[in-house]
PDB file of N, H, CA, C and O in Angstrom:
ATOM      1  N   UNK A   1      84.881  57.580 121.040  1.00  0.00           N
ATOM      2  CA  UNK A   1      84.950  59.029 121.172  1.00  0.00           C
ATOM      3  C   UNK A   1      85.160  59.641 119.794  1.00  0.00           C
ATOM      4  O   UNK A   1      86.005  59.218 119.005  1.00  0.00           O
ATOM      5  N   UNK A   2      84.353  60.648 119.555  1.00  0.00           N
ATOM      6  H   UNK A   2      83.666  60.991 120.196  1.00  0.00           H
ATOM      7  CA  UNK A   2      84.560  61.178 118.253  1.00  0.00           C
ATOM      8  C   UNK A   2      85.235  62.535 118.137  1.00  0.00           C
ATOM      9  O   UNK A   2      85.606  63.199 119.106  1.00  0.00           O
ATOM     10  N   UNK A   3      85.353  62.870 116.922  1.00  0.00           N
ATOM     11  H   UNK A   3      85.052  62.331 116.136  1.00  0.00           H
ATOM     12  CA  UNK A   3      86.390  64.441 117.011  1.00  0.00           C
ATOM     13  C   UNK A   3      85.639  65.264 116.488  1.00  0.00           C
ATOM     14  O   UNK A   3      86.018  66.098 115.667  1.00  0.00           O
ATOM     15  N   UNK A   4      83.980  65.081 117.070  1.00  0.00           N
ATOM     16  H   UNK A   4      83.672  64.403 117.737  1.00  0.00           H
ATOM     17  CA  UNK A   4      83.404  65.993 116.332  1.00  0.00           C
ATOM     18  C   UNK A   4      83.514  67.561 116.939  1.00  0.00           C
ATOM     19  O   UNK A   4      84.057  68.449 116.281  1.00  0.00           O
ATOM     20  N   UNK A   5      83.028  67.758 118.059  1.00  0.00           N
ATOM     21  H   UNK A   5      82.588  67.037 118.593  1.00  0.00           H
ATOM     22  CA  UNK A   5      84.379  69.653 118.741  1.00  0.00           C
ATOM     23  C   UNK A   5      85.365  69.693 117.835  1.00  0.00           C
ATOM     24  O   UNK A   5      85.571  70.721 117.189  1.00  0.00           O
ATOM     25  N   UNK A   6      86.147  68.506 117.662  1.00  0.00           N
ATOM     26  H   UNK A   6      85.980  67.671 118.186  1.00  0.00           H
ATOM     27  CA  UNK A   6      87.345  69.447 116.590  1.00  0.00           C
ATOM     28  C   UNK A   6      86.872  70.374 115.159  1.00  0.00           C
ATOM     29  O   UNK A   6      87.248  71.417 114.625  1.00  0.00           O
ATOM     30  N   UNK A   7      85.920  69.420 114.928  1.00  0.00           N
ATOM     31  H   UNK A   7      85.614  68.572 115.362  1.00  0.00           H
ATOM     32  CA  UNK A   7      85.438  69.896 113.300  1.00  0.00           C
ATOM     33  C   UNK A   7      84.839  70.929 114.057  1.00  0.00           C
ATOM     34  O   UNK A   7      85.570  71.896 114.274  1.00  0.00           O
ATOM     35  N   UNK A   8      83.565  70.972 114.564  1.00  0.00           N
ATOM     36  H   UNK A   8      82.971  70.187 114.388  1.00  0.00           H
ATOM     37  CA  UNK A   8      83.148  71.953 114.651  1.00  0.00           C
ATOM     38  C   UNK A   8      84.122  73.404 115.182  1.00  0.00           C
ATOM     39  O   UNK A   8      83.480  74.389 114.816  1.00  0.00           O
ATOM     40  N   UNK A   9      84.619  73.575 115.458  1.00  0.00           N
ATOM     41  H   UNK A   9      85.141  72.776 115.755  1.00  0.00           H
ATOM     42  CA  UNK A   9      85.938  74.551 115.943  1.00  0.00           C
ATOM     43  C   UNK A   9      86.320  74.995 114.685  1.00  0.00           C
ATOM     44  O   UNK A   9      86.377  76.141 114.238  1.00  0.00           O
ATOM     45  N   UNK A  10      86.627  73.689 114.070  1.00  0.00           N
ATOM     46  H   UNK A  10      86.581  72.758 114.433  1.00  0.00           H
ATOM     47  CA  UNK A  10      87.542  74.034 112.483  1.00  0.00           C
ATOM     48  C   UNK A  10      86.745  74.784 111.455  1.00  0.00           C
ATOM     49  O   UNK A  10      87.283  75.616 110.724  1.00  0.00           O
ATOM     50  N   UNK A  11      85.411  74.485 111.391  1.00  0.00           N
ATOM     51  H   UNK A  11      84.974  73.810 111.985  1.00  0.00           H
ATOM     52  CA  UNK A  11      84.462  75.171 110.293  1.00  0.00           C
ATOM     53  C   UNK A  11      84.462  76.475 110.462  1.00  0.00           C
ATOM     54  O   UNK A  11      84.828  77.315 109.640  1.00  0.00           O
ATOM     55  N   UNK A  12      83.763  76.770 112.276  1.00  0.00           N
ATOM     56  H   UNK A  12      83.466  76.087 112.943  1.00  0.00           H
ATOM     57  CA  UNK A  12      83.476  78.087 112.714  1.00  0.00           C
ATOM     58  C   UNK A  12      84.993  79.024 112.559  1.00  0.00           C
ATOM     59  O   UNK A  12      84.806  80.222 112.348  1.00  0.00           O
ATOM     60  N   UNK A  13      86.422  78.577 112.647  1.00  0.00           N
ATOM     61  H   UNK A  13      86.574  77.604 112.819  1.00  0.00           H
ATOM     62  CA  UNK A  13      87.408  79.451 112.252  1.00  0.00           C
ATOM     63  C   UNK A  13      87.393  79.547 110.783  1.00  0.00           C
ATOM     64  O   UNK A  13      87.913  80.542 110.277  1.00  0.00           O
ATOM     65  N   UNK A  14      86.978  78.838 110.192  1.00  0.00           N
ATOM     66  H   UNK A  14      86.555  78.030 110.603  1.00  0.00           H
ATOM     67  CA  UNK A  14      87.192  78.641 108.424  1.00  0.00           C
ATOM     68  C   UNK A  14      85.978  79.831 108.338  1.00  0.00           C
ATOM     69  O   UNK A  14      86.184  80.644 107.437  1.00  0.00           O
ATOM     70  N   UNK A  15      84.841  80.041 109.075  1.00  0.00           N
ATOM     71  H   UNK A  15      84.673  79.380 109.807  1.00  0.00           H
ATOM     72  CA  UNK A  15      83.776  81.048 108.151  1.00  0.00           C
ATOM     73  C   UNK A  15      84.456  82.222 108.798  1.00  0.00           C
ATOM     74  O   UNK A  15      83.737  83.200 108.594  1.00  0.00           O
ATOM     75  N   UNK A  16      85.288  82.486 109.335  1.00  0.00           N
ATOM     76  H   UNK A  16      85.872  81.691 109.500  1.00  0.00           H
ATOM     77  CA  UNK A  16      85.491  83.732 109.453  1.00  0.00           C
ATOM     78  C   UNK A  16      86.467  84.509 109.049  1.00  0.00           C
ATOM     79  O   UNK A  16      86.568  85.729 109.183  1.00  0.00           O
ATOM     80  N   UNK A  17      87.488  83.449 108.340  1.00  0.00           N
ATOM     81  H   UNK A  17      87.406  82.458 108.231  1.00  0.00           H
ATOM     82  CA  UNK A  17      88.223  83.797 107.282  1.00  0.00           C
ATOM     83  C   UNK A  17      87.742  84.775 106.390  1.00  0.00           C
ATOM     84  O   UNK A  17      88.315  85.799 106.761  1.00  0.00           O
ATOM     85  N   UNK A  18      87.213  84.984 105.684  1.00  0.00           N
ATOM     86  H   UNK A  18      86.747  84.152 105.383  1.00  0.00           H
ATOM     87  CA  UNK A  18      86.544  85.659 104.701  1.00  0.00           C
ATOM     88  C   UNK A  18      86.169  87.087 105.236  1.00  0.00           C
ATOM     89  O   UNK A  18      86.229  88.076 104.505  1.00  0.00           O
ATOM     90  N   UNK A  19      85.853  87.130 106.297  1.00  0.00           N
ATOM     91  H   UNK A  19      85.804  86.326 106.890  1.00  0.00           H
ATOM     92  CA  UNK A  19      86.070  88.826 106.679  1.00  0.00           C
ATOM     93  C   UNK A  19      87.253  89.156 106.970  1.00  0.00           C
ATOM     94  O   UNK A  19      87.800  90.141 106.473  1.00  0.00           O
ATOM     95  N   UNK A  20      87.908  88.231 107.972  1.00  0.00           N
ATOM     96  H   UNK A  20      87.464  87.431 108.376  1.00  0.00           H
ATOM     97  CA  UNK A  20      89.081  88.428 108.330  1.00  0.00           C
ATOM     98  C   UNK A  20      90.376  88.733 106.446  1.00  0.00           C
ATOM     99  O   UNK A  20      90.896  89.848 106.487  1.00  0.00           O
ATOM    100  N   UNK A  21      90.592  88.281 105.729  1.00  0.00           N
ATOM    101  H   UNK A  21      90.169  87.376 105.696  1.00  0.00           H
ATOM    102  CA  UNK A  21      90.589  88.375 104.331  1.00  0.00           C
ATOM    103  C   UNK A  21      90.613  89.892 104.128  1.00  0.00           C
ATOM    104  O   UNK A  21      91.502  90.743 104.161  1.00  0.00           O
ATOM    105  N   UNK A  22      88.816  89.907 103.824  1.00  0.00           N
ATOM    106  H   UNK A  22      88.094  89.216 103.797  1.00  0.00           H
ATOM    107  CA  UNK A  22      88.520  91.250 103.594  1.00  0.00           C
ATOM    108  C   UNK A  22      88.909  92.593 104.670  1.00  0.00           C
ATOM    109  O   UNK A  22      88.756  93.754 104.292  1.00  0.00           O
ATOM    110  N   UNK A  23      89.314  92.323 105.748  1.00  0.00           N
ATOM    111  H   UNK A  23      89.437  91.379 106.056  1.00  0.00           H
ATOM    112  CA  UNK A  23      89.680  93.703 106.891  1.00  0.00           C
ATOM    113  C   UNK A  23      91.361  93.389 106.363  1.00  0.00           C
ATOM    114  O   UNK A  23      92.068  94.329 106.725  1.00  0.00           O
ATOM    115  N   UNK A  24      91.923  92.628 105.828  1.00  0.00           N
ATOM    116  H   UNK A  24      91.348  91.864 105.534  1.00  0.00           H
ATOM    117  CA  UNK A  24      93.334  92.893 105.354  1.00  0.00           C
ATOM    118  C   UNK A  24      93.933  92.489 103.990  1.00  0.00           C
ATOM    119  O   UNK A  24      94.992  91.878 103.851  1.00  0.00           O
ATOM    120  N   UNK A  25      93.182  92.877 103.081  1.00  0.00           N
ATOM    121  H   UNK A  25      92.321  93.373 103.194  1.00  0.00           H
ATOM    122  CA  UNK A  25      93.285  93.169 101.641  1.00  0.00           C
ATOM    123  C   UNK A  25      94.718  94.127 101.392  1.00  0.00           C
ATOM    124  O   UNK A  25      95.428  94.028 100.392  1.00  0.00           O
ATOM    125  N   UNK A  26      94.922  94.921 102.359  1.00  0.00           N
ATOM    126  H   UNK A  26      94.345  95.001 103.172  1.00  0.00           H
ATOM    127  CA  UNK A  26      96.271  95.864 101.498  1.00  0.00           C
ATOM    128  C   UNK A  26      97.909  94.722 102.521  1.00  0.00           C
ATOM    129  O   UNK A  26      99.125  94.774 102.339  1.00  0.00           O
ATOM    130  N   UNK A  27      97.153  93.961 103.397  1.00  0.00           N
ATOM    131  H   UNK A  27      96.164  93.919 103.544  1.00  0.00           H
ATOM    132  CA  UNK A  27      98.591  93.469 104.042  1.00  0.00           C
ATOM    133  C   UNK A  27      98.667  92.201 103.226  1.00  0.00           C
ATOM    134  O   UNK A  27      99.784  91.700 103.099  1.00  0.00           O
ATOM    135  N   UNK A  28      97.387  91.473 102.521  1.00  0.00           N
ATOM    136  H   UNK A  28      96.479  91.880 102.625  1.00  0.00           H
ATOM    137  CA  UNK A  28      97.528  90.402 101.791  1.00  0.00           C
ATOM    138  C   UNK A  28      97.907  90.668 100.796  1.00  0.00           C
ATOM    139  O   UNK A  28      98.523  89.723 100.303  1.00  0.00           O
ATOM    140  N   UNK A  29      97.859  91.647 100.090  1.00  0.00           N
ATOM    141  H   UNK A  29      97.358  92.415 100.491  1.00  0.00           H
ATOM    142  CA  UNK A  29      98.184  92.734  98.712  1.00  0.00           C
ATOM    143  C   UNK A  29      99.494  92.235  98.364  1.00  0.00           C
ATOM    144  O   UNK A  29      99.901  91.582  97.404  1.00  0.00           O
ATOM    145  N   UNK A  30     100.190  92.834  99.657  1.00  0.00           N
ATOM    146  H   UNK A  30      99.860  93.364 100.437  1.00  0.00           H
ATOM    147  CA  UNK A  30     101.978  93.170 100.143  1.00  0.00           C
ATOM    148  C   UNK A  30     102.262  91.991  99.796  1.00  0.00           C
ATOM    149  O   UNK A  30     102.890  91.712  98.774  1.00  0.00           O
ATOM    150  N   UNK A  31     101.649  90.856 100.949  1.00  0.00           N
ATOM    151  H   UNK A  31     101.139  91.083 101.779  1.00  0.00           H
ATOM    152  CA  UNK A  31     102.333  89.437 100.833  1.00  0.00           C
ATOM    153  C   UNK A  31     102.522  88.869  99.361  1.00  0.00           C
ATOM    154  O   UNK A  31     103.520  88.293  98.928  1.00  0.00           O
ATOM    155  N   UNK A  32     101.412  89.142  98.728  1.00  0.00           N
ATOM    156  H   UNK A  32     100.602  89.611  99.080  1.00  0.00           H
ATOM    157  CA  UNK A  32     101.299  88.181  97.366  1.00  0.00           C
ATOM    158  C   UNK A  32     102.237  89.223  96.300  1.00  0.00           C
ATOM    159  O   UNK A  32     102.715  88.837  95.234  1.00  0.00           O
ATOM    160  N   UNK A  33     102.313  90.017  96.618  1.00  0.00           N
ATOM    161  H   UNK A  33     101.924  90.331  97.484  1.00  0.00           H
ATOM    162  CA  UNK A  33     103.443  91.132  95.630  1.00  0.00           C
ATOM    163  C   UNK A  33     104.715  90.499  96.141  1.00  0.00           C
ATOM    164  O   UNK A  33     105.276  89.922  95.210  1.00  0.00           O
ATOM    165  N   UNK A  34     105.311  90.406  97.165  1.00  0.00           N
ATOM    166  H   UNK A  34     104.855  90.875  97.921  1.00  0.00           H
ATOM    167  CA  UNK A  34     106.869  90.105  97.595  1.00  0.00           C
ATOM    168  C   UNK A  34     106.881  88.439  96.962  1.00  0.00           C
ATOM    169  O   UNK A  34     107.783  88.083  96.203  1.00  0.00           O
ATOM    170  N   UNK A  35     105.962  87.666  97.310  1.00  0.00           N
ATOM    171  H   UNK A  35     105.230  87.956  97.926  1.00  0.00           H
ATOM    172  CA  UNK A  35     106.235  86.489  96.979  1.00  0.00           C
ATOM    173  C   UNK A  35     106.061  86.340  95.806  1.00  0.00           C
ATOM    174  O   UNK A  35     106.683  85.337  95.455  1.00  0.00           O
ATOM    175  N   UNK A  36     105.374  86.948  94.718  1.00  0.00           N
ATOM    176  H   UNK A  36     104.869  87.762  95.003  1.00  0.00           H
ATOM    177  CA  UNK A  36     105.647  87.023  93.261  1.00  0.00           C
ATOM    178  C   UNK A  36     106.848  87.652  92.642  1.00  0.00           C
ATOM    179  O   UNK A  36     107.231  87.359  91.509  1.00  0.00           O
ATOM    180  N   UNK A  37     107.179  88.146  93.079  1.00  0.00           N
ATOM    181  H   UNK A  37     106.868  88.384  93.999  1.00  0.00           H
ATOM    182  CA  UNK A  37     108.234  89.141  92.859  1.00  0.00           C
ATOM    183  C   UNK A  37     110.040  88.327  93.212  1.00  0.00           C
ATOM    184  O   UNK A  37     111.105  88.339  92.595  1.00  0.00           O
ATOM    185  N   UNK A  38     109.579  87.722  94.484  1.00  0.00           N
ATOM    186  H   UNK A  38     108.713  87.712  94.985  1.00  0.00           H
ATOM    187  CA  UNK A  38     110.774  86.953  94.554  1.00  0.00           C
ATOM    188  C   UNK A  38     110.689  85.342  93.984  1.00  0.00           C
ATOM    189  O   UNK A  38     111.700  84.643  93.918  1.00  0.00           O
ATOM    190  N   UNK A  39     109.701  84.988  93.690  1.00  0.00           N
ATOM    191  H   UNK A  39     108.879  85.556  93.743  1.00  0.00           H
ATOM    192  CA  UNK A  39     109.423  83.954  92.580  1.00  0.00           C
ATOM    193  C   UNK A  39     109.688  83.470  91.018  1.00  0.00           C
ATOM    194  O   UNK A  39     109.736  82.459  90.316  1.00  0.00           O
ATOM    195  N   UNK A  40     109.848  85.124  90.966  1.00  0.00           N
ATOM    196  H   UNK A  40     109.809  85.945  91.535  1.00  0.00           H
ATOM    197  CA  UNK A  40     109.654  85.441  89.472  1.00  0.00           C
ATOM    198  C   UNK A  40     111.352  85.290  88.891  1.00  0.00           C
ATOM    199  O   UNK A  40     111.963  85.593  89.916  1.00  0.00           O
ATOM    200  N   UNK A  41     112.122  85.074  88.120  1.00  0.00           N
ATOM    201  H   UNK A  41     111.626  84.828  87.288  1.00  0.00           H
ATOM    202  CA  UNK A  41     113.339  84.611  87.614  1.00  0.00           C
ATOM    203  C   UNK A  41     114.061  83.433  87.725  1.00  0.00           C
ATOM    204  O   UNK A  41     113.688  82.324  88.107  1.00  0.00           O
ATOM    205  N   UNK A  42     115.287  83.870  87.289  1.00  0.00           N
ATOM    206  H   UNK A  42     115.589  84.771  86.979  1.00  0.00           H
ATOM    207  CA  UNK A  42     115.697  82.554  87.549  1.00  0.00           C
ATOM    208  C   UNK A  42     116.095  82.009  89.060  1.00  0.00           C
ATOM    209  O   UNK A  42     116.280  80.800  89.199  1.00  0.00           O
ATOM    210  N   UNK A  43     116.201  82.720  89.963  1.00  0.00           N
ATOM    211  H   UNK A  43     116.051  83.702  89.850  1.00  0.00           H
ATOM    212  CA  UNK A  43     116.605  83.017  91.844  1.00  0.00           C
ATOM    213  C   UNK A  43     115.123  81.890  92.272  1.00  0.00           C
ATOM    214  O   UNK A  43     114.008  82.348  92.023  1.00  0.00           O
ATOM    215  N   UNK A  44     115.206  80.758  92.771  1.00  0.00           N
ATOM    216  H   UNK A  44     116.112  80.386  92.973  1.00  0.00           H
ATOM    217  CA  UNK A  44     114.392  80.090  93.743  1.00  0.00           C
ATOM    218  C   UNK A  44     114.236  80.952  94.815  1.00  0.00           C
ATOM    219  O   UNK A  44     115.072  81.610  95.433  1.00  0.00           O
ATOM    220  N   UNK A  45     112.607  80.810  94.986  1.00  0.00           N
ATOM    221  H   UNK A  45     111.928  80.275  94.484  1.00  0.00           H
ATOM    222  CA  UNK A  45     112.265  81.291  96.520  1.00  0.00           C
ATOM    223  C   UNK A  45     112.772  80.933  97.826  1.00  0.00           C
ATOM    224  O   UNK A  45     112.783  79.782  98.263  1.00  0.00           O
ATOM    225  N   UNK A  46     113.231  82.060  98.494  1.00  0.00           N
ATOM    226  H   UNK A  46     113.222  82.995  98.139  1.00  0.00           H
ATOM    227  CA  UNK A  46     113.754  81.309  99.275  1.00  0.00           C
ATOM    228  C   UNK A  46     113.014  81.772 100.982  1.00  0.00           C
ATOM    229  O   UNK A  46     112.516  82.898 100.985  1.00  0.00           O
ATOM    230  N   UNK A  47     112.937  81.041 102.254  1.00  0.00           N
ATOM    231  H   UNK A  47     113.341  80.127 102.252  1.00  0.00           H
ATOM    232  CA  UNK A  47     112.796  81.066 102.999  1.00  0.00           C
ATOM    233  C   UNK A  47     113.427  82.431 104.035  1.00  0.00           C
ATOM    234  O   UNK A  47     114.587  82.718 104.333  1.00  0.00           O
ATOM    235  N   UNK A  48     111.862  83.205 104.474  1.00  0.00           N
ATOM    236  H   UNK A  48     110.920  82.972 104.232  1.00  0.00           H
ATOM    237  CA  UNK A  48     112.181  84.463 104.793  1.00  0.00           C
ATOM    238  C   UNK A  48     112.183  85.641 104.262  1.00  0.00           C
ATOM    239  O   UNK A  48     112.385  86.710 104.838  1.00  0.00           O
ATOM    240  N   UNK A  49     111.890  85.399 102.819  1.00  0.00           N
ATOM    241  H   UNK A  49     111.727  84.530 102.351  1.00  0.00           H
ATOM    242  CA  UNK A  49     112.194  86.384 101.853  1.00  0.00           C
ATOM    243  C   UNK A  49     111.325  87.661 102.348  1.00  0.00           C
ATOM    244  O   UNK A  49     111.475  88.871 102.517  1.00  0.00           O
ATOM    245  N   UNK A  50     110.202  86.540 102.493  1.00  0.00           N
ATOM    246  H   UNK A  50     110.079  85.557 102.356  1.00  0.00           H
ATOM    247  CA  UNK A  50     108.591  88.366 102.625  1.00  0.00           C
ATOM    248  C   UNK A  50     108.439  88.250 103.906  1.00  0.00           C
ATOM    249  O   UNK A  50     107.517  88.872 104.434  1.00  0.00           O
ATOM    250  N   UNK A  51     109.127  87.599 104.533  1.00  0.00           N
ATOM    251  H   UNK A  51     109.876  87.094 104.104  1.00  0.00           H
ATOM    252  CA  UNK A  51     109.561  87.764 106.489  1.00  0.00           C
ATOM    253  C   UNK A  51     108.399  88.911 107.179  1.00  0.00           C
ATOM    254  O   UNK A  51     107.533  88.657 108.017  1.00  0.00           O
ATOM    255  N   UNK A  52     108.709  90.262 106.509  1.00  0.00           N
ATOM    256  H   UNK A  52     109.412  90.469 105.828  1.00  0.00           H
ATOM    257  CA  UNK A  52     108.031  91.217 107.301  1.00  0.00           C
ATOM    258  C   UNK A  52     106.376  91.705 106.906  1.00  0.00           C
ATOM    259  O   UNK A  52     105.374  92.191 107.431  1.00  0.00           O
ATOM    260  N   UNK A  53     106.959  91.130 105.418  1.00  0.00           N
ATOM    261  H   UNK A  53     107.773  90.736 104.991  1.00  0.00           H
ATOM    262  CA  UNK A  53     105.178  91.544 104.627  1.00  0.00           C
ATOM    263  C   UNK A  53     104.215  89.887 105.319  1.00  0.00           C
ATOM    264  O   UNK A  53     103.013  89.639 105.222  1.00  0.00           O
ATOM    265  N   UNK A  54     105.035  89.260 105.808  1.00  0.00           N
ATOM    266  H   UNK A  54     106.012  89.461 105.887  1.00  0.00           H
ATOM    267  CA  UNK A  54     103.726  88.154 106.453  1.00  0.00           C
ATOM    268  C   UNK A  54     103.309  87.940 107.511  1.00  0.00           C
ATOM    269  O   UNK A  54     102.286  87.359 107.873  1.00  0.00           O
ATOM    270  N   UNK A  55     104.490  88.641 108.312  1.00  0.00           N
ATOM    271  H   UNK A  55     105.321  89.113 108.018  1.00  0.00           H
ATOM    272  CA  UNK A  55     104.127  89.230 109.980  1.00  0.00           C
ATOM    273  C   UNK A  55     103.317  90.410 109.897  1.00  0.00           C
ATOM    274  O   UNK A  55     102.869  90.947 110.910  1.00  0.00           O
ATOM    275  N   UNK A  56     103.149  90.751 108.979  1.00  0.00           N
ATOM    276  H   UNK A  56     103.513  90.314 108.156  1.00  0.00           H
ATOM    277  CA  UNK A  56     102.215  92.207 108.976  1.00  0.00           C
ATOM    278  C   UNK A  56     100.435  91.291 108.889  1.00  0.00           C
ATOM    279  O   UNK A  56      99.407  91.353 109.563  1.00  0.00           O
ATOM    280  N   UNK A  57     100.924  90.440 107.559  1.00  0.00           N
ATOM    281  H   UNK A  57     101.760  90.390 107.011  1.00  0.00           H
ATOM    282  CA  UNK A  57      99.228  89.445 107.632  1.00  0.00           C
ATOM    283  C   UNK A  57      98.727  89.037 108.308  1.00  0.00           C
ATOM    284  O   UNK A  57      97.514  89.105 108.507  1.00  0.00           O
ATOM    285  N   UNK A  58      99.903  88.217 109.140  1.00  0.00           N
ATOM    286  H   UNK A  58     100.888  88.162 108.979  1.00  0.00           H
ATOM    287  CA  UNK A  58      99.121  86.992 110.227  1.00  0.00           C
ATOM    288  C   UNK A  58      99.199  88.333 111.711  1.00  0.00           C
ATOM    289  O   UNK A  58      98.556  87.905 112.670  1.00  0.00           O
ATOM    290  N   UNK A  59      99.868  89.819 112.002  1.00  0.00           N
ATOM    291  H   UNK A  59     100.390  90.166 111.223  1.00  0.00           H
ATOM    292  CA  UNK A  59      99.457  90.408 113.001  1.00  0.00           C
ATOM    293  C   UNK A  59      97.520  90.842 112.439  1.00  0.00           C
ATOM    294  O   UNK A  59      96.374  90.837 112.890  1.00  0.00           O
ATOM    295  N   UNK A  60      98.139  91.095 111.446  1.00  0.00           N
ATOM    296  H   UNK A  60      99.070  91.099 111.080  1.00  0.00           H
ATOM    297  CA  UNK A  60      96.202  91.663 110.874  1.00  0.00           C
ATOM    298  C   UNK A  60      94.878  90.841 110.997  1.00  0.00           C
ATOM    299  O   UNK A  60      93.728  91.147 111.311  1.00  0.00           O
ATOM    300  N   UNK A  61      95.616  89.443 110.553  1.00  0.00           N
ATOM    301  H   UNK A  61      96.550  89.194 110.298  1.00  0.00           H
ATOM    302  CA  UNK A  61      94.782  88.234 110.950  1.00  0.00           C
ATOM    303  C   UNK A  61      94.317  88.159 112.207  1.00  0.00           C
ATOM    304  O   UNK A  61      93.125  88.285 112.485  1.00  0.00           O
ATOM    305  N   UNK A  62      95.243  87.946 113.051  1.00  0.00           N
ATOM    306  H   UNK A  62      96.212  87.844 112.825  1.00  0.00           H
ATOM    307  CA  UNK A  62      94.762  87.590 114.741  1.00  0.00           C
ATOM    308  C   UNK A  62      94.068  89.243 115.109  1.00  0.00           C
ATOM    309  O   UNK A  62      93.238  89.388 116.006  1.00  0.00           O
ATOM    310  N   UNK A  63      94.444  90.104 114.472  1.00  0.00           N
ATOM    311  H   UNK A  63      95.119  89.986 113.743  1.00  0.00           H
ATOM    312  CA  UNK A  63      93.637  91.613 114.945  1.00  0.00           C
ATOM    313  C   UNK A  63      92.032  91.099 114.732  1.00  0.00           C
ATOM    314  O   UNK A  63      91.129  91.059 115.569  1.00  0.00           O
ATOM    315  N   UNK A  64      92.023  90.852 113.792  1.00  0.00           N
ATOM    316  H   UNK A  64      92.756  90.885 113.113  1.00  0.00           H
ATOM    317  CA  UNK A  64      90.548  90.657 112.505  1.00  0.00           C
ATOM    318  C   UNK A  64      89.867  89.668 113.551  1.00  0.00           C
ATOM    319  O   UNK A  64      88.804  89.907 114.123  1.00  0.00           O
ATOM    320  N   UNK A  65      90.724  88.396 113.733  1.00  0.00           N
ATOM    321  H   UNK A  65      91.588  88.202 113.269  1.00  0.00           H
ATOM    322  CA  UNK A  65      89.625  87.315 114.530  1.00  0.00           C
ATOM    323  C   UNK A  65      89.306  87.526 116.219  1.00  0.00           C
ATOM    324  O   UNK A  65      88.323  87.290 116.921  1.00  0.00           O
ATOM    325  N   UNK A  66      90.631  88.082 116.471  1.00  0.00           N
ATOM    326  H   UNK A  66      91.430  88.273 115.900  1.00  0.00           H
ATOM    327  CA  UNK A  66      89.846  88.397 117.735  1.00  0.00           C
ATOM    328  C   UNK A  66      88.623  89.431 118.141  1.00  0.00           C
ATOM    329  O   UNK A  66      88.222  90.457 117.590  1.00  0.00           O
ATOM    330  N   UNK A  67      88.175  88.701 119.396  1.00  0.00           N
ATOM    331  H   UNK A  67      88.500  87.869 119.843  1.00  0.00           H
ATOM    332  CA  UNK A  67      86.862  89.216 120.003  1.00  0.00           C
ATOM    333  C   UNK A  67      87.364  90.591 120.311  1.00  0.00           C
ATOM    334  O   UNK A  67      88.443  90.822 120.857  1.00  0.00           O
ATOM    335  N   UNK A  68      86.014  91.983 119.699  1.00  0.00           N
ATOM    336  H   UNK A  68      85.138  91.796 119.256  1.00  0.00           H
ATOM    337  CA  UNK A  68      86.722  93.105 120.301  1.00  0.00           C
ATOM    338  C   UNK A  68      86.674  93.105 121.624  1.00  0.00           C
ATOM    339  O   UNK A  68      86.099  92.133 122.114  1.00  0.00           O
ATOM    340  N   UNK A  69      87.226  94.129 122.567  1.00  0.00           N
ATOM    341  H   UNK A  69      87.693  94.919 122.169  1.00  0.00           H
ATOM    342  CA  UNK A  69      87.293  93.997 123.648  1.00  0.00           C
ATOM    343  C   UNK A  69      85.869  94.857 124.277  1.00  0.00           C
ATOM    344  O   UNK A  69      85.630  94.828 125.484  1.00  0.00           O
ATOM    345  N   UNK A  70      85.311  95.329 123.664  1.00  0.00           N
ATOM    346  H   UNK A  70      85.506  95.352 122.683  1.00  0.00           H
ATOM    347  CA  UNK A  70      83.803  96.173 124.283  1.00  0.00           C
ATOM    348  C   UNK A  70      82.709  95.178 124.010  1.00  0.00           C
ATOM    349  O   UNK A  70      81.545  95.441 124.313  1.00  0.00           O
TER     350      UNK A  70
END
């Protein structure tokens, strides 16, 4: 038995990354600003930090990939 359905599943979510990406450019913006920002000194990153700026991505994400409803 092979895992080829898996790959194929895996590619077709991987090409749609790239719009999905592009429909959330200002929530990916956020994310990569908080996590640079709390990166940056001498303070280790720590777990939770951009908590709300990445629940904003991954809500934008699943907006972006899902099927519209019409």
């Amino acid at each position: 038995m092979s895992g080829c359905g898996v790959w194929l599943r895996t590619r077709a979510r991987l090409r749609r990354f790239p719009a999905a990406l592009a429909a959330c450019g200002d929530q990916a913006a956020a994310y990569g600003r908080c996590v640079a920002a709390a990166a940056s000194g001498p303070a280790e990153l720590r777990r939770d930090t951009c908590l709300e700026e990445f629940q904003a991505l991954r809500e934008c994400f699943a907006r972006a990939v899902s099927p519209s409803p019409w």
